[in-house]
Structures are given as structure tokens and as C-alpha cells.
C-alpha positions in Angstrom: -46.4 -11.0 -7.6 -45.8 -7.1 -8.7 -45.2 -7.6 -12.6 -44.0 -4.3 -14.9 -47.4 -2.9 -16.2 -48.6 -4.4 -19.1 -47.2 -8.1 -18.8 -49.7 -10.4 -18.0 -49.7 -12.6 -14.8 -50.1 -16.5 -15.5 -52.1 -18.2 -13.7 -53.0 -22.1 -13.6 -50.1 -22.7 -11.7 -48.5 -26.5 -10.9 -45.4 -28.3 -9.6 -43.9 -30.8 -12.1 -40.6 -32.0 -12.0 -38.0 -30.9 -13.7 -37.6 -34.4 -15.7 -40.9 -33.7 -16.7 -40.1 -30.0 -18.1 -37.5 -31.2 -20.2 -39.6 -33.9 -21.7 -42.4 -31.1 -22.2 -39.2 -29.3 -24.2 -38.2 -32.1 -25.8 -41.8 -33.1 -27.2 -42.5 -29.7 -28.3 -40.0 -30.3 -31.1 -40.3 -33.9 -32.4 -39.0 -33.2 -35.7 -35.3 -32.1 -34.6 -32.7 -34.4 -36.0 -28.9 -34.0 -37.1 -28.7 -30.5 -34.8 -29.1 -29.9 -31.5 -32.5 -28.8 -30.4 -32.3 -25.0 -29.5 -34.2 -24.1 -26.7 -34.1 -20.0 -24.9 -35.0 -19.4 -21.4 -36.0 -15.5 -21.0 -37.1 -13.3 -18.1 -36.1 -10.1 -16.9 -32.5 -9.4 -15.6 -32.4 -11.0 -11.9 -35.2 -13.1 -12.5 -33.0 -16.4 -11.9 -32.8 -17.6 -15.5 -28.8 -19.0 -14.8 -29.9 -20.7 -11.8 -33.1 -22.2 -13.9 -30.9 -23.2 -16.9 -28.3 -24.9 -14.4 -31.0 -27.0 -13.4 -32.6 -28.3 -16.8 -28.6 -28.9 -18.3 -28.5 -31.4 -15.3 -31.3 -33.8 -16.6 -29.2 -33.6 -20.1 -25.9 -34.2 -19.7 -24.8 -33.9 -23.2 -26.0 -30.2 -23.3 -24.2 -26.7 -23.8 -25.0 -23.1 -22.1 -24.9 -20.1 -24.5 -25.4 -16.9 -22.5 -26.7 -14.0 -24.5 -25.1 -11.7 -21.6 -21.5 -13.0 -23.9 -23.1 -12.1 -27.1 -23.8 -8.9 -25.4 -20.3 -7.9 -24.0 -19.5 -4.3 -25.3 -22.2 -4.6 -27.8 -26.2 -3.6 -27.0 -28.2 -4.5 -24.1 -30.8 -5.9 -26.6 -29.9 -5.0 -30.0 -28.1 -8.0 -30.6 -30.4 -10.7 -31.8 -28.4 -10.9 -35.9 -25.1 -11.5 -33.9 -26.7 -14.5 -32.1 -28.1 -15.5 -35.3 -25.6 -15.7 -37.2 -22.9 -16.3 -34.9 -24.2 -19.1 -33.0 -27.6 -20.3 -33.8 -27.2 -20.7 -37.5 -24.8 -22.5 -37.5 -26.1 -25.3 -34.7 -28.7 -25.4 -37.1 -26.4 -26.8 -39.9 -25.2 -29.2 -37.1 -21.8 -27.6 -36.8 -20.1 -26.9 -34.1 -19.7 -23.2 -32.7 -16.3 -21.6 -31.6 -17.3 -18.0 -32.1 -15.8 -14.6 -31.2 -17.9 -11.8 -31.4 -16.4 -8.3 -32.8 -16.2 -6.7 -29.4 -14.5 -9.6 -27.9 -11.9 -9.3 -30.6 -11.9 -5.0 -30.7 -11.7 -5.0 -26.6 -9.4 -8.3 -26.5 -11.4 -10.6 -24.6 -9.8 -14.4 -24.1 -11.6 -17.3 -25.6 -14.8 -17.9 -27.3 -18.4 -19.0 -26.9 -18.1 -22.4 -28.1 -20.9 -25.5 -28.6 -18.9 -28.9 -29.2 -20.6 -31.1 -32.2 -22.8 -34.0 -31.0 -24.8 -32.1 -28.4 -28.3 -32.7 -28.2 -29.5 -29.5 -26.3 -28.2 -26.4 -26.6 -29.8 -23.7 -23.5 -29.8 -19.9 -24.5 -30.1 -17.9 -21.4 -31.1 -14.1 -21.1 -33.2 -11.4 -21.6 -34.6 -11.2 -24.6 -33.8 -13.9 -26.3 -37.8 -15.1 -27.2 -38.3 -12.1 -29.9 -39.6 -12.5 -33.1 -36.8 -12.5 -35.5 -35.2 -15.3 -33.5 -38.3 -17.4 -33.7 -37.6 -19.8 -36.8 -34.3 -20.8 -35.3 -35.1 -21.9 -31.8 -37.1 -25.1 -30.9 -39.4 -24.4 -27.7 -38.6 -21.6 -24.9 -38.9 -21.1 -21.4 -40.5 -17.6 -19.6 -39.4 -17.1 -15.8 -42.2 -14.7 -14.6 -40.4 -12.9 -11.5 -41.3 -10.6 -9.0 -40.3 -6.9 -9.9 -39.0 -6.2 -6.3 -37.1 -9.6 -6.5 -35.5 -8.8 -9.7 -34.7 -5.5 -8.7 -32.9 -7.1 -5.2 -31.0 -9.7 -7.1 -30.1 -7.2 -9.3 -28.5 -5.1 -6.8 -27.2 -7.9 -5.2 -25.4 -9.5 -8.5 -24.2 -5.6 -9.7 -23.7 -4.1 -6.8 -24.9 -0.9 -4.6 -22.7 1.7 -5.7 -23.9 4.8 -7.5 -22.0 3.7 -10.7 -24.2 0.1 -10.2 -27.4 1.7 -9.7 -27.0 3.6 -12.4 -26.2 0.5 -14.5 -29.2 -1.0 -13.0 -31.9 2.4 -13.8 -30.5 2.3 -17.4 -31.1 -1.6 -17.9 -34.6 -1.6 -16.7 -35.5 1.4 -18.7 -34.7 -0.5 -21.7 -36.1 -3.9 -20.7 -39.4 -2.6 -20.0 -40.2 -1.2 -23.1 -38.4 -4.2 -25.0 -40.4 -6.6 -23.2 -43.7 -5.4 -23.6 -42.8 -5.2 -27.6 -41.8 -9.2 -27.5 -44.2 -10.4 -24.8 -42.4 -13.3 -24.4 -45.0 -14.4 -21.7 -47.1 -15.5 -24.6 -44.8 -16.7 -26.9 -43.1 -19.4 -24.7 -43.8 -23.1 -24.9 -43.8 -22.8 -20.6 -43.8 -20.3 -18.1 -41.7 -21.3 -14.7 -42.6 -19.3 -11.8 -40.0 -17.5 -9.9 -40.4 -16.6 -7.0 -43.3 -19.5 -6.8 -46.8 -19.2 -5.9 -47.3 -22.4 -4.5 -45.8 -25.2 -2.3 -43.3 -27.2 -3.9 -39.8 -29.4 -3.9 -37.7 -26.8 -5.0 -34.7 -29.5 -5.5 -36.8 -32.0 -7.8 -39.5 -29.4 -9.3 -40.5 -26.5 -10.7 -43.9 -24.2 -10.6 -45.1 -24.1 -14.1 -48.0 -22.8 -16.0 -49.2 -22.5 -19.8 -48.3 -19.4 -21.8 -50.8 -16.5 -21.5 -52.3 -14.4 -24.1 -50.9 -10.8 -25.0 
């Protein structure tokens, strides 16, 4: 696996199932009650986090998707941690619902809103990024898909695009995520790391590759 210099390869590598992840999520946060428990899935851009996330919301069916890409909309590639904050997080932390309209979506016109109904017992925040420090206190236990840098790079391509415009879109992104990343090391903050691509055999409809958080 080619990783960005300076993050830190995990190793101890297993399959478990993907029951089993959840439950590890679950247990890592006995204490939650009257809220959802809050629980972010990182990795870099085209590392496969929507596809992981899609996965985990189908062993809990009473579970929402926020995508930090929608907090992001016309705002910062990562420079938008207080707007997820205090937009969405906070109040899912007071047990409220959410029905939230960031400022760009209102100043550009976007339709609709990122919305969490009341009663949900997880609550998946998917993208880059989102395992940083001043969002630690507000979410429960988090998830770090380690990708292949060549991988990301292709999906990325692939979801965005080939055109010089696209490229360019893609050149600009990793420039900031690399420095951001290595700031956070979210490798060694997550509860789990899920491999993508994986390293060993495994059921890829039933399981996951998953090892223990490494150190800095």
C-alpha cells in the first residue's frame, strides 16, 4: 500500500464482519443515551468512505448519513469543522433533531437541507477530515479508511472527471489534504482502521479488513 509520507501504515490486519464493527462502535460508547451516538468515518478523498458508510447504516436501520462534502458546498475544503459543530453536531447532542441550511446553501440558493430526524440511534459523518481535534468531544467513536494513494488518486479521477478543469480540482484538493492530514493524524485517533483496498483475503459482502489504531 503507497501511503502519503508521513502516515503511518497499520498493520495487525483481520476480517471481521461488519455486524461485528458496529458492535465494536457501539461498545466504544456505552454511556450514550437520549442522543444519537455520533460516529465519523475519515480517509482521504476517493478512499471509499461513502461506499464504507453505506454499508455500516445497513446493520442500523434507524440511522442517518451526514456528509461533510454538504457542510462543505461553496465553503472550505477543510476549514469547516465550527459549521458542522454548531450546525449539526451540537445540536444531535441535545437530542434534537437537525434541518440545517448552511450560509452558502442559502447565498448560492441550494434546495433543501441536511436534515437528522429525532429518534435516530446512529448518526454516520462521512468525509475527510472529519476526526480532528476540535471535533473530538462531540463525536462517539470514528472510523479511518487507510487507502492506497494510486487508488485514491484513480477514483478520484474517476468520480471528478479527466478534464484539465478536473485535474486541476483534483492537484488543488490533495495539496491541501496532505498537509491537513498529517496535522490531525486521524490514523491514530480512530477507534478502528478499515482497510481499503484490503491486504488480506476476505468476504467483501459480509466483512471488512480491520486493524487497531496506530501511533503518530
Amino acid at each position: 500500500m503507497r501511503l502519503h509520507p508521513g502516515e503511518t501504515e497499520a498493520a495487525g490486519w483481520r476480517p471481521v464482519t461488519v455486524s461485528d464493527v458496529v458492535r465494536h462502535l457501539r461498545d466504544a460508547s456505552p454511556g450514550v443515551t437520549g442522543r444519537p451516538r455520533l460516529i465519523a468515518i475519515d480517509g482521504r478523498g476517493g478512499a471509499g468512505k461513502t461506499t464504507l458508510t453505506e454499508k455500516l447504516r445497513t446493520v442500523e436501520s434507524n440511522s442517518a448519513i451526514v456528509h461533510t462534502d454538504d457542510v462543505a458546498w461553496n465553503h472550505a475544503c477543510f476549514d469547516w469543522g465550527a459549521v458542522l459543530a454548531e450546525g449539526i453536531l451540537k445540536p444531535l447532542h441535545r437530542g434534537e433533531s437537525v434541518n440545517f441550511r448552511p450560509d452558502a446553501w442559502i447565498s448560492h440558493d441550494r434546495a433543501g437541507s441536511i436534515t437528522v430526524p429525532g429518534g435516530t440511534d446512529f448518526v454516520w459523518v462521512e468525509g475527510t477530515g472529519v476526526i480532528r481535534d476540535e471535533l473530538a468531544p462531540l463525536l462517539d467513536a470514528s472510523v479511518y479508511l487507510q487507502g492506497d494513494l494510486d487508488e485514491q488518486e484513480r477514483r478520484l479521477v474517476a468520480r471528478d472527471g479527466d478534464s484539465a478543469e478536473q485535474q486541476e480540482h483534483v492537484t488543488n484538493w490533495l495539496r491541501e489534504e496532505l498537509p491537513f492530514m498529517l496535522r490531525e493524524r486521524p490514523w491514530s485517533r480512530a477507534t478502528l482502521i478499515v482497510a481499503g483496498p484490503s491486504p488480506i483475503d476476505h468476504d467483501p459482502d459480509t466483512e471488512l479488513v480491520v486493524a487497531p489504531p496506530v501511533g503518530p
